[in-house]
N, C-alpha and C positions, 0 to 999 in steps of 0.2 A: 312625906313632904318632898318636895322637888330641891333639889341640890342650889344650894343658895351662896356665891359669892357675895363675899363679908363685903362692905362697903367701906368700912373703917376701922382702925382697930381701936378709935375710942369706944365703940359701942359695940356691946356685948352679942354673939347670937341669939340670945332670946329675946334683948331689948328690937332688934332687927325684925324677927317675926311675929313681935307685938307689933312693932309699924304697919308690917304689910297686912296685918288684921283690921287693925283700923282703919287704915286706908280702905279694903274692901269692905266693911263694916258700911265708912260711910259711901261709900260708892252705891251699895246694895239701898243704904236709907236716899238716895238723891233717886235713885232709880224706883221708888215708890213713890216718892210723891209727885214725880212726877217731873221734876226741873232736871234741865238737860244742862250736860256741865259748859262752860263755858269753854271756848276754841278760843284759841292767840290766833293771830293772820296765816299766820304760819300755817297751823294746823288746817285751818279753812282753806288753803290753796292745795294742800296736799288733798285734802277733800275732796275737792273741785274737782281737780284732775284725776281722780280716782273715779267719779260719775261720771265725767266725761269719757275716759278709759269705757267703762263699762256698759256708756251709752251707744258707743262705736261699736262695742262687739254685740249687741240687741242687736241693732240696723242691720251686722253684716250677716247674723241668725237668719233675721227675716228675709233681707235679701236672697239669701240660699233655701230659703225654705220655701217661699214664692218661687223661684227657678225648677226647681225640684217639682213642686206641684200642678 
C-alpha cells in the first residue's frame, strides 16, 4: 500500500483505509452502472479549460502536420 498521511488522530489507520476502500468500492459500483459522478462548477470550469487546453494542442498538431506534408 502506498504511504498514507493520517488525516486525524481521532481516527485510527485502519479505520482511514476502510474509507479509502469504500470510497473506491463505490466509485468502481457508479462506474458500472453507468452514472457519471456529479461536478460542482468548479470542477466543470477546471474541465472546460482543460478541453480547451487540449483542443489548442490538436489544431497546432494538425497545423504542423499539414505543413510538413
Amino acid at each position: 500500500m502506498r504511504n498514507m498521511k493520517r488525516e486525524s488522530k481521532a481516527y485510527s489507520y485502519k479505520e482511514q483505509l476502510e474509507e479509502i476502500n469504500l470510497r473506491k468500492e463505490l466509485e468502481k459500483k457508479r462506474k458500472e452502472s453507468g452514472k457519471e459522478p456529479k461536478l460542482t462548477q468548479k470542477q466543470k470550469d477546471v474541465m472546460k479549460a482543460q478541453l480547451e487546453k487540449e483542443d489548442a494542442i490538436r489544431r497546432n498538431i494538425r497545423a504542423v502536420k499539414l505543413n510538413f506534408s
